[in-house]
C-alpha positions in Angstrom: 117.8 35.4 37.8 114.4 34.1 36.6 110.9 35.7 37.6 108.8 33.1 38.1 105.9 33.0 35.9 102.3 33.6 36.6 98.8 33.0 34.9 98.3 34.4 31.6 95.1 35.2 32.2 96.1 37.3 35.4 97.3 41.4 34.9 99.4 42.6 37.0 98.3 44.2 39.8 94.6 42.2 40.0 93.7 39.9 41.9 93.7 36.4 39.8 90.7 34.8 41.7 88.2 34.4 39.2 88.1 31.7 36.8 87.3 32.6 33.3 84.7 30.8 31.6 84.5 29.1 28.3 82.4 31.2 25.6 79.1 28.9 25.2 76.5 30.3 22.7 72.7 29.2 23.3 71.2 27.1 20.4 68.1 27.4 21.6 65.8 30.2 24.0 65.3 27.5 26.4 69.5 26.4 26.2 69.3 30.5 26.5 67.1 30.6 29.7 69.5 27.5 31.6 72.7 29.3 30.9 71.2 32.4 32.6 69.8 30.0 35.7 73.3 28.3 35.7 74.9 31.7 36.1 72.7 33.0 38.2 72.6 29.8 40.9 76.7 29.9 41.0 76.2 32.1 43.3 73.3 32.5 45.1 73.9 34.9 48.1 74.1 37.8 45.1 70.6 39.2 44.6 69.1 38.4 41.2 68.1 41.8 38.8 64.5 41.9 38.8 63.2 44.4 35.9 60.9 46.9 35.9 57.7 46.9 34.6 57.7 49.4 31.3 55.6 52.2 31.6 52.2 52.8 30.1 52.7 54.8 26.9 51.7 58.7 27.3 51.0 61.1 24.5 52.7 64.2 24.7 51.2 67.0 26.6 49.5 69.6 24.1 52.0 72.7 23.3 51.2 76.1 25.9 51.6 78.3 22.8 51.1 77.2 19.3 53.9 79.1 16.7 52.6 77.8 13.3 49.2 77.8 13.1 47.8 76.3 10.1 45.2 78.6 8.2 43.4 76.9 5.5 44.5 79.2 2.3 44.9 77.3 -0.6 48.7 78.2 -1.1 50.0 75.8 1.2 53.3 74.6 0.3 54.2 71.0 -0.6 56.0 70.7 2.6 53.2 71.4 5.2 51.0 68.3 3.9 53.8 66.6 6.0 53.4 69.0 9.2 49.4 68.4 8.7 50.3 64.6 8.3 52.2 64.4 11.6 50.2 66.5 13.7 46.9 65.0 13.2 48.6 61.4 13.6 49.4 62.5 17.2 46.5 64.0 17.8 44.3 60.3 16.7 47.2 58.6 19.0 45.8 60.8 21.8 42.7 60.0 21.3 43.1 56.7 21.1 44.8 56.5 24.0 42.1 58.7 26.0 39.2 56.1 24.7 41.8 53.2 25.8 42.0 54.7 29.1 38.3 55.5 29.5 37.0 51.8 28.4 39.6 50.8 31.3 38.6 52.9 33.7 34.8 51.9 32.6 36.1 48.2 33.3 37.3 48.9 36.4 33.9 50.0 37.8 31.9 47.6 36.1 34.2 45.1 38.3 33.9 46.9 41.3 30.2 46.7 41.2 30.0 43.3 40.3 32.1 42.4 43.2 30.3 44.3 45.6 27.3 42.7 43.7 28.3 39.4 44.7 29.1 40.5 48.6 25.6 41.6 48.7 24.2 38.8 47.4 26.6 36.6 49.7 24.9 38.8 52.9 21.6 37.8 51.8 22.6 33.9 51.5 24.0 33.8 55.2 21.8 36.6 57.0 18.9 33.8 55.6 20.8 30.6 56.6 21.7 32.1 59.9 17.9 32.6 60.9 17.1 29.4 59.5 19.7 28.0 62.0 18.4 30.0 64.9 14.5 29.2 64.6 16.0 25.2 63.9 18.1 25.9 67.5 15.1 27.7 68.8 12.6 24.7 68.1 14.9 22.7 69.5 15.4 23.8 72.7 11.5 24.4 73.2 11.2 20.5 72.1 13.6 19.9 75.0 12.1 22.1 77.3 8.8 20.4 77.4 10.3 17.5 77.4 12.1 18.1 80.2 9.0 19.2 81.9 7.1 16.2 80.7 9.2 14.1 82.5 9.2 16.0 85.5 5.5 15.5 85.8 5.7 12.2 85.3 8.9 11.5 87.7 6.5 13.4 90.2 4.2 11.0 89.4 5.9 8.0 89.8 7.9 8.9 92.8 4.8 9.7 94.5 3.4 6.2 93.7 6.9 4.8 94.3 7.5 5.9 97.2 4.6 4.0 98.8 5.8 1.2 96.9 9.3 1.2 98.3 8.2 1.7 102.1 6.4 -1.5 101.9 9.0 -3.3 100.4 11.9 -2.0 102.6 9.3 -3.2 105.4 9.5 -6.7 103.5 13.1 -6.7 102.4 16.3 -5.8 103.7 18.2 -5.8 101.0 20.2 -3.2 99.3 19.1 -0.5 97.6 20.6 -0.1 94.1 22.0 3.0 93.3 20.8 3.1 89.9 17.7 2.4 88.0 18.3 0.9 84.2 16.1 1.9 81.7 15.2 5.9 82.2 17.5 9.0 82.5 
């Protein structure tokens, strides 16, 4: 009796239902960078790996006890040049690294301060605008005011005058009054 046959590609006891891919090698970094989108937008439910950022480099933390001190006879060996060599690399390394971090940090602050330089000066811009805004609204509602008044007076006025007017001429006319007059406000 025959067994039927199965994939090659399939071992026994897997599951068979991924499809293998044919071997394709980048010519290029930008062939490089689609064939990582292409693989990565097959499936796009699975999260893409975002890396970490490296860390800052640190120098070693000084030694708590120092064995081999150095003294500075003049029968040092031919081998401690090397020691001498290696140890006063790392210490210009921390060094370096301290003046590094201290023209950062100096950075920094010189940031800060212009930023809050710049706020101040900002304040100062709109604290001056704003009261040039207020004593421009101020002046203008005064203007208003005695205008308003203005024509109070003079409505006064003219009704006064007006309303002599008007009783002799409903005396004279019966028409009808109209219930606006065109020309004022």
């Amino acid at each position: 009796m025959a067994v039927p046959q199965k994939d090659a590609n399939v071992k026994p006891g897997k599951p068979g239902g991924k499809e293998s891919q044919p071997l394709v090698i980048a010519k290029s970094p930008a062939e490089e960078q689609r064939l990582k989108l292409e693989r990565l937008m097959r499936n796009p439910d699975k999260p893409a790996p975002i890396p970490e950022r490296p860390k800052e480099w640190n120098p070693r933390a000084p030694p708590e006890f120092v064995r081999d001190v150095m003294g500075s006879s003049a029968g040092a060996g031919s081998g401690e040049f090397h020691v001498y060599r290696h140890l006063r690399r790392r210490e210009y390394q921390r060094q370096d690294f301290l003046d590094r971090i201290s023209e950062k940090q100096k950075l920094d602050e010189d940031y800060l301060q212009k930023v809050k330089d710049n706020q101040n000066a900002a304040e100062e811009r709109t604290a001056k605008r704003r009261k040039k805004r207020e004593k421009l609204k101020l002046k203008k509602q005064m203007a208003k005011k005695v205008k308003l008044e203005s024509q109070k007076e003079s409505d006064k006025e003219e009704s006064s005058a007006s309303s002599n007017e008007s009783e002799e001429r409903e005396a004279e006319d019966d028409a009808e009054v109209p219930s606006f007059v065109m020309g004022k406000r």
